[in-house]
KOLTILO-257490 format. One line per 10 residues: number of its first residue (from 1); their letters; for each residue x, y, z of N, C-alpha, C. Coordinates in nm, 2 decimals. Layout:
! residues N
NUM) A) X Y Z X Y Z X Y Z  ...
This chain:
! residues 51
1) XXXXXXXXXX) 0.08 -0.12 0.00 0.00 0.00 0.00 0.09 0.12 0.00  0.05 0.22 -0.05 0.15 0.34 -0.08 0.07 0.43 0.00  0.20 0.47 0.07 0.20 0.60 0.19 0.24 0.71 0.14  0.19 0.87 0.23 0.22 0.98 0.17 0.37 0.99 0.25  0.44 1.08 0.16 0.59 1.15 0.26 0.55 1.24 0.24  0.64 1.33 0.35 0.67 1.48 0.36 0.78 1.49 0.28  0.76 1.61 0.18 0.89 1.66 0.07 1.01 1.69 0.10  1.03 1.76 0.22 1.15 1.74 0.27 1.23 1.59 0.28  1.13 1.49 0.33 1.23 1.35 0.39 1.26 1.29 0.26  1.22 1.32 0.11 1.27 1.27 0.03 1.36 1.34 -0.07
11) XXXXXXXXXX) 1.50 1.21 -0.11 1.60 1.35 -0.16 1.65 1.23 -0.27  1.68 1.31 -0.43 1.72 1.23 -0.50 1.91 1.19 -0.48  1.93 1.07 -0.50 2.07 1.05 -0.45 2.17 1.07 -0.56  2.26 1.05 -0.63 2.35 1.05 -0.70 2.29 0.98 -0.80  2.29 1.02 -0.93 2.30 0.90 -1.01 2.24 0.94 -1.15  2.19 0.87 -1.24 2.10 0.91 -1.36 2.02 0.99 -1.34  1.92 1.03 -1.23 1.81 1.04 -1.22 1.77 1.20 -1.19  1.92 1.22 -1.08 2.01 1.33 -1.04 2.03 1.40 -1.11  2.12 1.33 -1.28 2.23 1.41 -1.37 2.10 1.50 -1.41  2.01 1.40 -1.47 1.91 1.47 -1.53 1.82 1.58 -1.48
21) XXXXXXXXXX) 1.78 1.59 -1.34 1.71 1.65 -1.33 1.80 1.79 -1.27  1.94 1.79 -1.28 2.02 1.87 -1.28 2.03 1.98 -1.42  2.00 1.86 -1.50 2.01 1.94 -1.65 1.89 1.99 -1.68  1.78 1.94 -1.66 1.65 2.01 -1.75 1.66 2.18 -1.62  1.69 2.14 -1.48 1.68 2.30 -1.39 1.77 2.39 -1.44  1.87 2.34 -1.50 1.97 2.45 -1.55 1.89 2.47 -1.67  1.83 2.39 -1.81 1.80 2.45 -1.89 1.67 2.59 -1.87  1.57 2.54 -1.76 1.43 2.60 -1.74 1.54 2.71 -1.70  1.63 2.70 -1.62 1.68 2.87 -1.59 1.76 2.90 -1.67  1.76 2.89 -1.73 1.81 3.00 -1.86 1.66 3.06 -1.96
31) XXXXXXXXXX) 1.59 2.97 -1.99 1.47 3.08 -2.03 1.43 3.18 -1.95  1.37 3.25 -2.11 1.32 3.37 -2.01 1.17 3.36 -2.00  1.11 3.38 -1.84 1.02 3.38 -1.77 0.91 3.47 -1.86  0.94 3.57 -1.89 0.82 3.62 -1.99 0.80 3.52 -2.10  0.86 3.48 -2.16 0.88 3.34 -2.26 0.77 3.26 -2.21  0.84 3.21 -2.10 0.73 3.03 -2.06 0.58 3.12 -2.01  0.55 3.22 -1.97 0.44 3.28 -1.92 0.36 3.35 -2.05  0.43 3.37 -2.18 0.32 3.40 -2.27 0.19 3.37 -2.27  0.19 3.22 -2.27 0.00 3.20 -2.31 -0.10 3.22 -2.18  -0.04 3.25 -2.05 -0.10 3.29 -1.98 -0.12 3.42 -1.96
41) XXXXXXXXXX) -0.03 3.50 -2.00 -0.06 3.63 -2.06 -0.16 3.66 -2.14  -0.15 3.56 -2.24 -0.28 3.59 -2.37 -0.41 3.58 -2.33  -0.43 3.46 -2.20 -0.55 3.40 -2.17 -0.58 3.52 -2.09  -0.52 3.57 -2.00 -0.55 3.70 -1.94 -0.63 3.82 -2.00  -0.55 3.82 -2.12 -0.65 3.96 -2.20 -0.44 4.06 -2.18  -0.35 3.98 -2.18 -0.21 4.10 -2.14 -0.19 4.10 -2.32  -0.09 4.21 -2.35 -0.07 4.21 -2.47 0.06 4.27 -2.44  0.15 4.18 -2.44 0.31 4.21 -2.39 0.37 4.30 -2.52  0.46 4.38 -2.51 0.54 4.45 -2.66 0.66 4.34 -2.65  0.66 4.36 -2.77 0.78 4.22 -2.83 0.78 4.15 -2.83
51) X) 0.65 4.05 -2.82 0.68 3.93 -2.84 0.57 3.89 -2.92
């Protein structure tokens, strides 16, 4: 049967699982946040300049 944890008590260890979710946080920060938030801008009714 599967129990809840608290997010704190669980922690990814070294390994594949790690490299990767190392790599996609570095990629998300490098975009730019007006970027990934466009279409919620649009659904809003915002009309951003430049983009």
């Amino acid at each position: 049967m599967l129990q809840s944890v608290k997010n704190n008590t669980v922690s990814i260890l070294p390994g594949l699982f790690r490299e990767r979710m190392d790599v996609n946080r570095s990629y998300l920060m490098e975009l730019d946040s007006t970027c990934l938030l466009q279409n919620f801008y649009l659904e809003a009714g915002f009309i951003l300049p430049g983009l």
